[in-house]
C-alpha positions as a printed Julia matrix, in Angstrom:
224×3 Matrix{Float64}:
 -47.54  -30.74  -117.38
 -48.24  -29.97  -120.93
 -51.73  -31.12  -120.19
 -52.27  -28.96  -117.57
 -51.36  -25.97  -119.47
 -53.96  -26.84  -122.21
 -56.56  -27.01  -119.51
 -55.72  -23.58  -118.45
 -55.4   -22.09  -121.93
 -58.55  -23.64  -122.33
 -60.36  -22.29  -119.29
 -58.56  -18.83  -119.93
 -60.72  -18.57  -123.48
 -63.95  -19.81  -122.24
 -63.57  -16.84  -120.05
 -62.49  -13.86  -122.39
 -64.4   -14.94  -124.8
 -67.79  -13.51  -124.59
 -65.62   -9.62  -124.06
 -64.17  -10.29  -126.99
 -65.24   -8.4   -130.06
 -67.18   -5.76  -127.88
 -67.76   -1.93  -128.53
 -65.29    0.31  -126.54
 -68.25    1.6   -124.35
 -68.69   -2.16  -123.07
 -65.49   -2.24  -121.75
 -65.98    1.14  -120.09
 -69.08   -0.34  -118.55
 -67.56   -3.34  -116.87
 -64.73   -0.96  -115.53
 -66.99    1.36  -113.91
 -68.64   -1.73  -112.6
 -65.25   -3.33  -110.99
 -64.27   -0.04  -109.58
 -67.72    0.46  -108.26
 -68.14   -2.89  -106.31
 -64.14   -2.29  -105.55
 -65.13    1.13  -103.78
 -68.45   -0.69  -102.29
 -66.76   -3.44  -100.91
 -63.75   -1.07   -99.4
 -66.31    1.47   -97.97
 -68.04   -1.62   -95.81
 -64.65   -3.01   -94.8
 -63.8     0.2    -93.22
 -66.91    0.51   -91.35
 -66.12   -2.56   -89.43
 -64.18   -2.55   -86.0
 -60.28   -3.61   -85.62
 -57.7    -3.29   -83.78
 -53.96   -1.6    -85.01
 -50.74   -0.59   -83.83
 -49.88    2.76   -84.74
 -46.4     4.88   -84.26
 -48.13    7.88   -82.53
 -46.59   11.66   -82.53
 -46.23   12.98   -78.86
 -45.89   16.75   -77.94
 -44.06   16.93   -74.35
 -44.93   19.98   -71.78
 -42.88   20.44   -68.96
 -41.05   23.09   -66.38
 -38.22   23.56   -69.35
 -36.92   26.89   -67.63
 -35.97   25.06   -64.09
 -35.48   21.11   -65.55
 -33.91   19.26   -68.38
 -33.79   15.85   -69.61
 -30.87   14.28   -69.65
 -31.77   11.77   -72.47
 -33.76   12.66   -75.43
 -37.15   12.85   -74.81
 -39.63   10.22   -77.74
 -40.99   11.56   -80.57
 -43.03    8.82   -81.26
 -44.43    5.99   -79.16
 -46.19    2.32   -80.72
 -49.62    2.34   -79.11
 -52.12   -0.22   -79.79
 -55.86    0.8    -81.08
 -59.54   -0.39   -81.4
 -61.94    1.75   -82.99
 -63.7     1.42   -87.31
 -61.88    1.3    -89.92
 -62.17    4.82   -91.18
 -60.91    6.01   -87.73
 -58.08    3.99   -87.82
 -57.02    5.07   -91.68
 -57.34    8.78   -90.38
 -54.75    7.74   -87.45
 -52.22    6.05   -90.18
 -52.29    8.93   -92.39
 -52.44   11.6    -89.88
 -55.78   13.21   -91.09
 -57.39   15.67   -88.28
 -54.89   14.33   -85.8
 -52.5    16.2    -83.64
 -49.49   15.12   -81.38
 -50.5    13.65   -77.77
 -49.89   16.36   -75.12
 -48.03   14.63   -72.26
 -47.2    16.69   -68.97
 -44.32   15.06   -66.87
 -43.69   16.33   -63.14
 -40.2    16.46   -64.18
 -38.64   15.88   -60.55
 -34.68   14.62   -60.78
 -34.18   10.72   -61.27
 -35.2     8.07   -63.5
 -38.95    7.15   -63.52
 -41.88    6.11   -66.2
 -44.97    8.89   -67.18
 -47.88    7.42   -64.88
 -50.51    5.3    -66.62
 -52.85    7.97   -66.3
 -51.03   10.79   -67.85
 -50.06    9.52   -71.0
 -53.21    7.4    -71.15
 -55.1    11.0    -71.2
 -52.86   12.38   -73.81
 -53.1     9.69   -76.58
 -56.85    9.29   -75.75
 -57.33   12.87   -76.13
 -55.35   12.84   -79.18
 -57.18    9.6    -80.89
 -60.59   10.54   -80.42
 -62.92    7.96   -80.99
 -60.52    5.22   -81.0
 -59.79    2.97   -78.14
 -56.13    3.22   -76.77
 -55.61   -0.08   -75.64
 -51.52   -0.38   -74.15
 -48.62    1.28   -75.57
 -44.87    0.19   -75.45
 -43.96    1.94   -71.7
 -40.31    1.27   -71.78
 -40.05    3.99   -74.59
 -41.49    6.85   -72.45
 -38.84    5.82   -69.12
 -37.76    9.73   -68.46
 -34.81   11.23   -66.33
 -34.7    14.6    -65.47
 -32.47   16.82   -63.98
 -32.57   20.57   -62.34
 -30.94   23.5    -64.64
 -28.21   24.47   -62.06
 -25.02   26.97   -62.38
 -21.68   26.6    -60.38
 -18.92   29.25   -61.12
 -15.22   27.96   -60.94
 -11.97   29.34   -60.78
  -9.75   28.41   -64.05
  -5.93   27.42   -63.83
  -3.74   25.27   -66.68
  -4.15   21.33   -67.16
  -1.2    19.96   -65.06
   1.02   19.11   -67.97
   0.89   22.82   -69.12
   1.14   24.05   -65.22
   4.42   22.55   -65.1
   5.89   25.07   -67.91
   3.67   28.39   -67.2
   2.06   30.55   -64.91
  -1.24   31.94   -66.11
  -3.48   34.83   -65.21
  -7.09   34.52   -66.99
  -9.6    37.51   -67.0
 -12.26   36.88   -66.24
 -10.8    34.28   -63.14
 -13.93   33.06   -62.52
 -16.75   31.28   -65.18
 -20.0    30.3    -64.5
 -21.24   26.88   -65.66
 -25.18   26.49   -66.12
 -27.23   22.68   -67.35
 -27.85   19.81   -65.41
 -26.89   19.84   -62.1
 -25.54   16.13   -61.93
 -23.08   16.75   -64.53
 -22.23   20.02   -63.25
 -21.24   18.45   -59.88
 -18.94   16.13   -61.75
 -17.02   19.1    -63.09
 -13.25   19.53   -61.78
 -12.74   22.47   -58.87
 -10.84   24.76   -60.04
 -11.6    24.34   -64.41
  -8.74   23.24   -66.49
  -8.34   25.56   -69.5
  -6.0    24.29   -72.31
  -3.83   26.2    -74.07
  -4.23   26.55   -77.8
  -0.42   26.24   -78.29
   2.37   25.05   -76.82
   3.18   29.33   -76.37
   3.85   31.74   -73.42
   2.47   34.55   -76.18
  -0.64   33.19   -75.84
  -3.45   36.08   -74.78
  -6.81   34.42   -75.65
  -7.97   30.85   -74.46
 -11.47   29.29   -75.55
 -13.61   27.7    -72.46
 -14.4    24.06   -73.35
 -17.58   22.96   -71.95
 -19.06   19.33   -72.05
 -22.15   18.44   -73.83
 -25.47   19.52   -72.11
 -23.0    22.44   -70.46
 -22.98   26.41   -71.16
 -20.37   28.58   -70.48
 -20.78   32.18   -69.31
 -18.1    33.1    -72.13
 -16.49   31.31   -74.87
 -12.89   32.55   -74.22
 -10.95   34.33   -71.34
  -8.1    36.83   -72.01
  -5.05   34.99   -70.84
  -1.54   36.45   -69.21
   1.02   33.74   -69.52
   4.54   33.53   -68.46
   7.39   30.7    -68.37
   8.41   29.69   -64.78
């Protein structure tokens, strides 16, 4: 072992030692030389031809005012890319790129963008690079038609058995996806705040993805 390191110690002054000794602007020299062939050689590298994977932006455009999805639509989506080298660096670091534009025919149920569709976007989007396949179970899409559904409100059961109620308005309207406004109960349970026939005001309770006309009714409670 010890022999070996001699070698090396050896070897390592045979190298350094014609630098040694030199005038500052030597070493300056042989710097601007490393960097230079460093640069050169990096320059030719990235005028060569690969292929990447890259975790692409996307930009969806659909009918938003008479559909909604009912799980959250990508951001991003892993595609994979031929094209040169410089091409490809632009892509990583987002220079001079923008977000594919993908246009869904958002009709209700679960289904995946068409090859053609998104294939235009990102190709449109990575100009002069090659889109080769992306990862398609990422982009699987269910939409849903904006619907509304008015209801009449009463109390939960448990507080129907103590109180009568009178709510003004009687009637709310409902408005998001129409599956999960069919699943709503007919007529609205509306829960009091407290346990309280002086109770006047009660707050409307919607489920995620659901809007309520109003956020609160004006309530008339009495004990039975």
């Amino acid at each position: 072992m010890s022999g070996l390191l001699t070698r090396a110690g050896t070897l390592l002054r045979w190298f350094v030692r014609p630098f040694a000794g030199q005038e500052p602007s030597f070493y300056r020299a042989i710097t601007a030389c490393l960097l230079a062939a460093g640069l050169f050689w990096q320059m030719n590298a990235l005028n060569k031809t690969y292929t990447s994977r890259l975790d692409f932006p996307l930009a969806w455009h659909y009918d938003s005012a008479h559909y909604v999805p009912l799980r959250p639509l990508p951001a991003r989506v892993g595609v994979t890319v031929t094209g040169q080298g410089w091409r490809l660096l632009r892509a990583n670091l987002g220079w001079g790129t923008h977000p594919a534009d993908l246009r869904p025919v958002p009709y209700p149920g679960t289904r995946y963008l068409p090859n053609e569709s998104w294939r235009r976007g990102l190709q449109n989007a990575l100009e002069g690079v090659q889109v080769n396949e992306w990862s398609g179970d990422t982009l699987r899409l269910t939409f849903d038609r904006i619907a509304s559904r008015r209801l009449p409100l009463v109390l939960p059961a448990d507080s129907a058995r103590r109180y009568r109620a009178t709510f003004k308005p009687a009637f709310v309207t409902f408005r998001g996806p129409s599956s999960l406004l069919q699943a709503l109960p007919n007529p609205y349970p509306v829960r009091l705040l407290r346990d309280d026939a002086d109770v006047t005001e009660v707050p409307i309770v919607a489920p995620a993805r659901i809007r309520a006309s109003v956020r609160s009714v004006q309530a008339r409670i009495s004990r039975r």
